[in-house]
C-alpha positions as CSV (number, residue, x, y, z in Angstrom):
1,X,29.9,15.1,-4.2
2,X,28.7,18.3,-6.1
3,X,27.1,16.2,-8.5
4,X,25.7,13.5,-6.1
5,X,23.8,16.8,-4.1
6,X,21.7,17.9,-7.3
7,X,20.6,14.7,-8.6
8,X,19.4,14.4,-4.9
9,X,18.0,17.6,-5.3
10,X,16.2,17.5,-8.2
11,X,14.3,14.0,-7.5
12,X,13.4,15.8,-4.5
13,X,11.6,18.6,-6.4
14,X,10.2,16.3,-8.8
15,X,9.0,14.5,-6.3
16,X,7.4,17.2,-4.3
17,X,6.1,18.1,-7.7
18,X,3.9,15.0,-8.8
19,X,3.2,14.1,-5.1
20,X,-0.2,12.9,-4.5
21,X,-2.0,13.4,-1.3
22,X,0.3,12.5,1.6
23,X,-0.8,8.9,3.2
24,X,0.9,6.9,6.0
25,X,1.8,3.3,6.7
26,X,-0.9,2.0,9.4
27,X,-0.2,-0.8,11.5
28,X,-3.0,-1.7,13.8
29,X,-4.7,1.6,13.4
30,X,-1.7,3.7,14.0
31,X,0.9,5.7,11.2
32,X,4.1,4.3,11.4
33,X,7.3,7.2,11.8
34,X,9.9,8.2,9.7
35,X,12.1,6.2,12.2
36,X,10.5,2.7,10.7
37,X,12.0,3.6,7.1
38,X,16.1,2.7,6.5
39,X,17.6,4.2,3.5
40,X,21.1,4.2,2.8
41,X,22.3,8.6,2.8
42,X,24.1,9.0,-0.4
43,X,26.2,11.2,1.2
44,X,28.1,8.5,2.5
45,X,29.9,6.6,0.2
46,X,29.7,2.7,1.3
47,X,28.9,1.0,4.7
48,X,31.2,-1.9,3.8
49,X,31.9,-3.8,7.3
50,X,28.1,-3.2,7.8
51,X,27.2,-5.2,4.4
52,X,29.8,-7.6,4.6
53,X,29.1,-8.7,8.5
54,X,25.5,-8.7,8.6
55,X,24.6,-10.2,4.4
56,X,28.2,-11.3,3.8
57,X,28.1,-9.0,0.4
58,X,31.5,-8.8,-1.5
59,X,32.4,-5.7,-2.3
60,X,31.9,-6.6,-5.9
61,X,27.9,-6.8,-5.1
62,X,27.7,-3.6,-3.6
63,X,26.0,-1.6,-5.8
64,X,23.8,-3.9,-6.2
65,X,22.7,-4.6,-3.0
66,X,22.0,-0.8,-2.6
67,X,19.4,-0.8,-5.7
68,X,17.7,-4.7,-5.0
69,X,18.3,-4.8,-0.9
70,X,15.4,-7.0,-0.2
71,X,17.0,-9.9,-2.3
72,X,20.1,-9.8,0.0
73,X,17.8,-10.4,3.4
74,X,17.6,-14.5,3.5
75,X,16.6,-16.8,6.6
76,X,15.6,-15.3,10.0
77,X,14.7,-11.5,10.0
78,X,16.0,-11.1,13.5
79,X,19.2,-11.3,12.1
80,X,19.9,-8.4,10.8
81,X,21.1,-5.9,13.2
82,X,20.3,-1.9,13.1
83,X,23.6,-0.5,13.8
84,X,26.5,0.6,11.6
85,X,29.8,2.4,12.7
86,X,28.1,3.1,15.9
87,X,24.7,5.2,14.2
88,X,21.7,4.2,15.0
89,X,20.4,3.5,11.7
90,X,16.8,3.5,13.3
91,X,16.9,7.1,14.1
92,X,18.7,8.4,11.0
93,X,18.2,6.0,8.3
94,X,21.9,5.9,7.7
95,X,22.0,1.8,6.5
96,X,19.9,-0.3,5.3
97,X,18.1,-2.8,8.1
98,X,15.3,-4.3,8.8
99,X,13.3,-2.4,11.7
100,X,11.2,-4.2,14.5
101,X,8.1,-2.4,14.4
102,X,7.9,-2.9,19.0
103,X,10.7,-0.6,18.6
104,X,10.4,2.6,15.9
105,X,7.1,2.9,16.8
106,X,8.0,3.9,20.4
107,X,10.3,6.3,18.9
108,X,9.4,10.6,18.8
109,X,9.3,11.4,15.4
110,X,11.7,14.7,14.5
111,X,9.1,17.2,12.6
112,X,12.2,17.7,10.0
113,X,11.3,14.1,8.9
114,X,8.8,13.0,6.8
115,X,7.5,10.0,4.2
116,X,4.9,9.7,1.9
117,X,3.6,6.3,0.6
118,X,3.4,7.0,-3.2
119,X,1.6,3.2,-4.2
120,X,0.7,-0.3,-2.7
121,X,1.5,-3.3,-4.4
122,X,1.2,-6.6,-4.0
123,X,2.3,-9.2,-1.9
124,X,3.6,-11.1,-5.0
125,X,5.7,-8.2,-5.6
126,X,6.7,-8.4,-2.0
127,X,7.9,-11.6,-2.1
128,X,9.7,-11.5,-5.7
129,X,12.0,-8.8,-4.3
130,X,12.6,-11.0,-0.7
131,X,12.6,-14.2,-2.6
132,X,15.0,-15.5,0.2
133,X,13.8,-14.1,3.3
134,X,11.8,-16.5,5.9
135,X,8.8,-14.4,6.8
136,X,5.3,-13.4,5.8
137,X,5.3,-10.6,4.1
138,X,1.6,-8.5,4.7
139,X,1.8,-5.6,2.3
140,X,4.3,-3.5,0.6
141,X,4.2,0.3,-1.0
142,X,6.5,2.5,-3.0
143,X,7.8,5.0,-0.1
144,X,9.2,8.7,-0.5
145,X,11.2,9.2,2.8
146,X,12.4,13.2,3.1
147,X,14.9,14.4,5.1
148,X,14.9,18.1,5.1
149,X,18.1,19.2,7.0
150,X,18.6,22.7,6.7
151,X,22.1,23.0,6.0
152,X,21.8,20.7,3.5
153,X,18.6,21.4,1.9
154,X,15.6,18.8,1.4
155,X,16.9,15.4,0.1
156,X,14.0,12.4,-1.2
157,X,14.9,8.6,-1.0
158,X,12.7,6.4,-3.1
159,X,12.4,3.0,-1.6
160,X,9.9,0.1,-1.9
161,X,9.4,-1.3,1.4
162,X,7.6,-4.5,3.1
163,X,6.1,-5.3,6.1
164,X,6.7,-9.1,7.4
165,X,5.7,-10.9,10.4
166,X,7.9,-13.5,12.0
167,X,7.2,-15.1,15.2
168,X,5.1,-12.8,16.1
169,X,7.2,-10.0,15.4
170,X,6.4,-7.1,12.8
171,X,9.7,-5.7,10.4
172,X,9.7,-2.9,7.5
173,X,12.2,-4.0,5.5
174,X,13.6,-2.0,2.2
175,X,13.4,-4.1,-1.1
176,X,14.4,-1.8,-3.9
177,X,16.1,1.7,-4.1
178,X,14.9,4.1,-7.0
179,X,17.4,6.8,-8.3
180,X,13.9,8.9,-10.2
181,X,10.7,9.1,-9.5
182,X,9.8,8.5,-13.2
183,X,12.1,4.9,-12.4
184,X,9.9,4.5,-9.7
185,X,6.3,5.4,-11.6
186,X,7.7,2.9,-14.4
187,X,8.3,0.2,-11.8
188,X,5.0,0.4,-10.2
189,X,2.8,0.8,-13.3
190,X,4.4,-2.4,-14.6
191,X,3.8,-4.3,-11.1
192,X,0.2,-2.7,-10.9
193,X,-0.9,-3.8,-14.6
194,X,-0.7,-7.1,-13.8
195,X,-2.1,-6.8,-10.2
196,X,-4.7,-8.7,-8.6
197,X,-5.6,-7.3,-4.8
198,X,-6.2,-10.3,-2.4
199,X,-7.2,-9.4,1.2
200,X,-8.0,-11.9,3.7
201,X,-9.0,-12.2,7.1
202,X,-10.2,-14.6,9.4
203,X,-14.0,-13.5,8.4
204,X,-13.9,-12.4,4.7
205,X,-11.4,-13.1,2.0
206,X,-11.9,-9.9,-0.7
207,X,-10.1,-10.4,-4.3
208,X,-10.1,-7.7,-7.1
209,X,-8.4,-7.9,-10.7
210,X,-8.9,-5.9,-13.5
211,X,-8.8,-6.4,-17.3
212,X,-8.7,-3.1,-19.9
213,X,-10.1,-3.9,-23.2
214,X,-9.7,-0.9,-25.5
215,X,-11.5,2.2,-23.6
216,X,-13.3,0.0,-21.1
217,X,-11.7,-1.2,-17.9
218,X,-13.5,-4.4,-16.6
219,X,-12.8,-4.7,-12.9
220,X,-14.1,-7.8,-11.0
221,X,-14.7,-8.1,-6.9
222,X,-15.0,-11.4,-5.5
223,X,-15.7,-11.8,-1.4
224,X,-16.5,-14.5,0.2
225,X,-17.3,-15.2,3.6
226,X,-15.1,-17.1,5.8
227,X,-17.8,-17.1,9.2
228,X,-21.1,-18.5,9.7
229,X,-24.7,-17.1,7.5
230,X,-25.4,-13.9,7.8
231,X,-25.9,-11.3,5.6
232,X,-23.5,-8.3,4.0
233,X,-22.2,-6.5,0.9
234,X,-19.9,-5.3,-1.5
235,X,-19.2,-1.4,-1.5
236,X,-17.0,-0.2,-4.7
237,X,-16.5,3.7,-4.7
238,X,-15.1,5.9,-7.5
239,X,-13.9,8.8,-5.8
240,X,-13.1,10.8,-9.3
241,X,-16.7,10.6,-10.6
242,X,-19.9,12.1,-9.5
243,X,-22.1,10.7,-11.9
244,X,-23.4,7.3,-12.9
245,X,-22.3,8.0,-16.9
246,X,-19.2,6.1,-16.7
247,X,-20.5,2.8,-15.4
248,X,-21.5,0.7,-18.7
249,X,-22.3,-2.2,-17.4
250,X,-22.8,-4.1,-14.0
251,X,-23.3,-7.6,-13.3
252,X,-24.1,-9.5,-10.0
253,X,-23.3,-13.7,-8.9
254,X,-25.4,-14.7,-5.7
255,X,-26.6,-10.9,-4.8
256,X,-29.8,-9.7,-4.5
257,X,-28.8,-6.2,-6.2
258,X,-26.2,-3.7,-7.1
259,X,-27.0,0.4,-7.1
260,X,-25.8,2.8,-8.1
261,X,-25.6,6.0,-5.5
262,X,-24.1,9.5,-7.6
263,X,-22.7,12.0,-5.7
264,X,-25.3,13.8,-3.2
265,X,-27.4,10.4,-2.5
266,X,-28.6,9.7,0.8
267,X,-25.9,6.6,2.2
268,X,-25.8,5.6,5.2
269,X,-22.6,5.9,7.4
270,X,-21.8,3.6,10.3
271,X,-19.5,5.7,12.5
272,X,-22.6,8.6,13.2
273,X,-25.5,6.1,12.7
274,X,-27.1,8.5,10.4
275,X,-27.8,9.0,6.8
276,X,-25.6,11.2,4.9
277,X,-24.8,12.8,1.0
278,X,-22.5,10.7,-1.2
279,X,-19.8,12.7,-1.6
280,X,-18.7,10.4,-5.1
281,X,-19.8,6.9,-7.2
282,X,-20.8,4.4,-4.8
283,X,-22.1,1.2,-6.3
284,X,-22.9,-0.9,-3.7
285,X,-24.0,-5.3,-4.0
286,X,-26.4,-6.6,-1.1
287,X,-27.7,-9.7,0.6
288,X,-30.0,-10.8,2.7
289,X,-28.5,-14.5,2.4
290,X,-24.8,-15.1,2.7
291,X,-24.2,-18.6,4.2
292,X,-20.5,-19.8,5.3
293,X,-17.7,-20.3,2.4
294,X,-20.1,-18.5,-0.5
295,X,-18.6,-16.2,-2.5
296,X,-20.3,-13.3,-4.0
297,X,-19.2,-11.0,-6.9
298,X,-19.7,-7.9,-8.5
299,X,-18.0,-7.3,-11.7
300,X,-18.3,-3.6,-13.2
301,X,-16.9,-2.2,-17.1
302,X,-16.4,0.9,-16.5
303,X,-15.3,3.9,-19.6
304,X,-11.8,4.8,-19.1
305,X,-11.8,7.2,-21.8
306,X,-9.1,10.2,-21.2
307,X,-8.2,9.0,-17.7
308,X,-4.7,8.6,-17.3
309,X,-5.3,6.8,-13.8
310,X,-8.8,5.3,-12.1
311,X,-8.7,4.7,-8.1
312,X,-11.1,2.9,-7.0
313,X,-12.3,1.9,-3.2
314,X,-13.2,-1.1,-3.0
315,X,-14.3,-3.5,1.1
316,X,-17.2,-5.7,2.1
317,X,-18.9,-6.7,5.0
318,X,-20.8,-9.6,6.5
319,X,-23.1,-9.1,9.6
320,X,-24.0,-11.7,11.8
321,X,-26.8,-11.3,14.5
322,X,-25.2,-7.9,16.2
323,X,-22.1,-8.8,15.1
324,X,-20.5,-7.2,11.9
325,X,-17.3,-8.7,10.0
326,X,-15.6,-6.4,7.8
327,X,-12.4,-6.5,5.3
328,X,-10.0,-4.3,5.4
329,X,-10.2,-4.0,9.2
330,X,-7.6,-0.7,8.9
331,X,-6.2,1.3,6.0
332,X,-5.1,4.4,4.5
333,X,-8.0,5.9,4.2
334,X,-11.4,5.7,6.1
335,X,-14.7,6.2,3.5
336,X,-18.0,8.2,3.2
337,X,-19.9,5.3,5.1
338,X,-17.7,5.2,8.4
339,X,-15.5,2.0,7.2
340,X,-12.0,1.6,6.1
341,X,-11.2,0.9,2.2
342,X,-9.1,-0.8,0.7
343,X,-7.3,1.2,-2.0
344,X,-6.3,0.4,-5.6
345,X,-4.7,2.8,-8.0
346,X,-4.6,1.8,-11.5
347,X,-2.5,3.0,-13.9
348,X,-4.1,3.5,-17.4
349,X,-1.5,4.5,-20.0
């Protein structure tokens, strides 16, 4: 137990230690609570009437299931239940279940609780690690959930989760269990090299992907435009550069431009109507002609040179008489020009 309480410990200081800013899982515009995230507590040894009643696990598969849960959900979501010995596994996380989202997000959240969503990845990696589960799965991220109990000191659980509909019914589901962070890093960097971000709507369907070639990362934004002719953009923001230098090359299919806007450039943000300062790299594809089903791109090379990681913002919008389409239509993280980004952090070495 001794030995159990400082490897927990530890991954909780190194955790705390290489934690980027804290961001939240938003559905429909509001964070999700601690109480959406199941872990299993290391404290406790083995749920084994729990596993073996609601995913018929032998005891021989265990161990297992507690590092790769999300292969062990198959069929209908709805049936695996939230309780285990009598806990409510929804409030404290003890078990591993999947979580209707109608219900943790009516929950209080206790301020000794606490998550952090360390990455997004992909729906492909979503569904690789539920291969057998019968829903849609919409996004997934690495998660750090924290309980900091203060009898037993703070204590990190490092958990991929997904978020599926079915039937018109949101879960968060875990998929895979990390004993390290650096297990964790390793795990994401692989699933992010080989990444391409789709996100589609009903209006706009917005693709990225990203090829690095020596020093030079090429990164390529495709959007096309699912509603009728109108006309709209492409905005791709560099939050950790200020200047144009890094920016080699830029081409353009079916727009009328791309600029470049360095930090301190007048932009124009939507939420106050108003111009503003760029507060970092914006470039920024335009056109006045954008019928039904075209896709535009914008494809950038950008130097990479002693950047371990480059994040990059990247939506697009199409407007329409008075009425504007955009993709994403929520997010993490809400931009410069008054509209939600979509967020992509890319791991370099």
């Amino acid at each position: 137990m001794t030995k159990i309480f400082f490897s927990i410990l530890f991954a909780f200081l190194a955790v705390s230690l290489n934690a980027k800013e804290n961001e939240t899982w938003l559905y429909k515009g509001n964070s999700l609570s601690f109480g959406c995230f199941t872990f299993q507590d290391d404290f406790v040894e083995s749920y084994p009437d729990y596993y073996q009643t609601q995913f018929r696990l032998n005891k021989a598969y265990e161990d297992d299931f507690t590092s790769n849960p999300g292969k062990y959900f198959e069929g209908n979501i709805n049936w695996y239940k939230k309780q285990a010995y009598g806990i409510d596994i929804e409030s404290y996380g003890y078990g591993l279940a999947a979580v209707n989202l109608k219900e943790c997000l009516s929950k209080k959240q206790d301020f000794l609780e606490d998550y952090q969503v360390r990455e997004w990845l992909s729906k492909d990696t979503c569904k690789k690690l539920a291969p057998n589960l019968d829903a849609t799965c919409k996004k997934a991220a690495y998660v750090v959930v924290m309980n900091k109990y203060g009898g037993s000191g703070n204590r990190a659980f490092m958990y991929v989760y997904g978020e599926f509909d079915k039937d018109g019914e949101t879960f968060i589901v875990p998929l895979k269990k990390f004993n390290h962070y650096k297990d964790a890093d390793r795990f994401v960097k692989n699933e992010n090299k080989k990444r391409d971000l789709v996100s589609s709507n009903d209006s706009i369907d917005l693709k990225t992907s990203h090829e690095i070639v020596g020093n030079k990362l090429i990164l390529t934004v495709k959007s096309k435009n699912l509603v009728d002719n109108g006309k709209g953009g492409i905005s791709i923001s560099f939050p950790q550069f200020q200047t144009t230098k890094r920016i080699i090359k830029s081409e353009k299919i079916g727009f009328d431009n791309v600029n470049l806007y360095k930090k301190g450039t007048k932009i124009w943000n939507r939420e106050i109507r108003k111009t503003v300062r760029s507060s970092y790299l914006l470039s920024e594809g335009w056109t006045n002609k954008w019928r039904a089903n075209e896709e535009k791109i914008i494809k950038l090379v950008v130097d990479i040179s002693n950047l371990d990681k480059l994040v990059v913002h990247v939506r697009s919008n199409i407007i329409n008489g008075k009425k504007e389409y955009v993709n994403p239509v929520d997010s993490t993280y809400y931009n410069q020009q008054g509209y939600y980004d979509k967020i992509l952090n890319i791991s370099l070495r």
